[in-house]
C-alpha positions as CSV (number, residue, x, y, z in Angstrom):
1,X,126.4,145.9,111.6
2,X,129.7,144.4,110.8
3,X,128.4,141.4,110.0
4,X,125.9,143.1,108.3
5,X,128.8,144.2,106.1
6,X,130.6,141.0,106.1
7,X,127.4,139.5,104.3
8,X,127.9,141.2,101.7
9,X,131.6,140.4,100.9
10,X,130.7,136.7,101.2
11,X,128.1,137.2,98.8
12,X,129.8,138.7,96.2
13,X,132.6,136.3,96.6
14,X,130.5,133.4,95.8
15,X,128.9,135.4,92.7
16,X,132.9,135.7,91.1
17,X,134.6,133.1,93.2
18,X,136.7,133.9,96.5
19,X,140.0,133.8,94.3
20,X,138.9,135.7,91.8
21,X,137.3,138.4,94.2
22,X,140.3,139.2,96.4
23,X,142.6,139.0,92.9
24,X,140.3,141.9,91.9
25,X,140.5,143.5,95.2
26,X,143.7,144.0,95.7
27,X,144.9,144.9,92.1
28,X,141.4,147.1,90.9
29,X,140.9,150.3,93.3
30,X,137.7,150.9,91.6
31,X,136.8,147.3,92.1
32,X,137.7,147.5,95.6
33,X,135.7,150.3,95.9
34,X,132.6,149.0,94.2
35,X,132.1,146.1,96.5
36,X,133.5,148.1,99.6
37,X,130.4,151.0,99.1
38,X,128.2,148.1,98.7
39,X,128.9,146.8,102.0
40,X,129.1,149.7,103.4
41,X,125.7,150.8,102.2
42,X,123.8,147.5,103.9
43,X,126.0,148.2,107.0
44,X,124.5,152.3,107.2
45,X,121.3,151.1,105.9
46,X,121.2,148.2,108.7
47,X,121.7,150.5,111.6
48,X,119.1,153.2,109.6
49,X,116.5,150.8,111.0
50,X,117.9,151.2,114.9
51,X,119.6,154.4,115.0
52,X,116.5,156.8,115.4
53,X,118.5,159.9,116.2
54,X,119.4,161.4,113.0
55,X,122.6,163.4,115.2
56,X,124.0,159.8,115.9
57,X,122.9,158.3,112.5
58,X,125.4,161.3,110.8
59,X,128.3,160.3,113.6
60,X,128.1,157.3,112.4
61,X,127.7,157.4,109.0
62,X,130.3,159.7,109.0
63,X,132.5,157.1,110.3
64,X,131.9,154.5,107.7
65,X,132.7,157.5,104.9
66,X,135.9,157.6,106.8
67,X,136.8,154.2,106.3
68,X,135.9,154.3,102.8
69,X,137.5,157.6,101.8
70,X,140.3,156.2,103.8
71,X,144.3,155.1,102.6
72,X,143.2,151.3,103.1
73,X,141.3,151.8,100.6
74,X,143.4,153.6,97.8
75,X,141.5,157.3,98.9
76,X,139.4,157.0,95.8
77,X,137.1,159.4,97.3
78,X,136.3,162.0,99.5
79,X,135.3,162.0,102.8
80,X,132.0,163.7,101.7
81,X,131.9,162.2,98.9
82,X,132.1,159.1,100.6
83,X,128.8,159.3,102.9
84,X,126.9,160.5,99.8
85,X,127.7,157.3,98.4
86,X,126.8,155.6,101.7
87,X,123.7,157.7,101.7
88,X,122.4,156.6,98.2
């Protein structure tokens, strides 16, 4: 699932350019979180496909909301608002 994620970071890096990308990233929290709910959507929606019991699906989910609600990320969002997002 990480590289599931990782995919997607290399992806949009060659749409903008690597330099460009992390420039954005690191100075544009709402950048940073555009492209990081992105990822994180294809990583939840990845594991969708193998996690069959929806108990463990919401553990994990909840997990990846925690990343992206968390401080390395600027805590643009909420925890719950996070997995919403994740959710679509």
């Amino acid at each position: 699932d990480t590289v599931c994620h990782e995919q997607v970071h290399e992806r949009q890096q060659r749409e903008i350019g690597i330099e460009e990308w992390w420039r954005r990233f690191y100075e544009d929290k709402q950048f940073r979180y555009d492209q990081e709910l992105e990822a994180y959507r294809a990583q939840y929606q990845f594991m969708r496909e193998r996690i069959r019991d929806r108990n463990k699906l919401t553990v994990y989910v909840t997990r990846l909301a925690s990343f992206l609600s968390g401080s390395m990320y600027g805590n643009i969002v909420t925890q719950s608002e996070a997995v919403r997002a994740i959710r679509g």
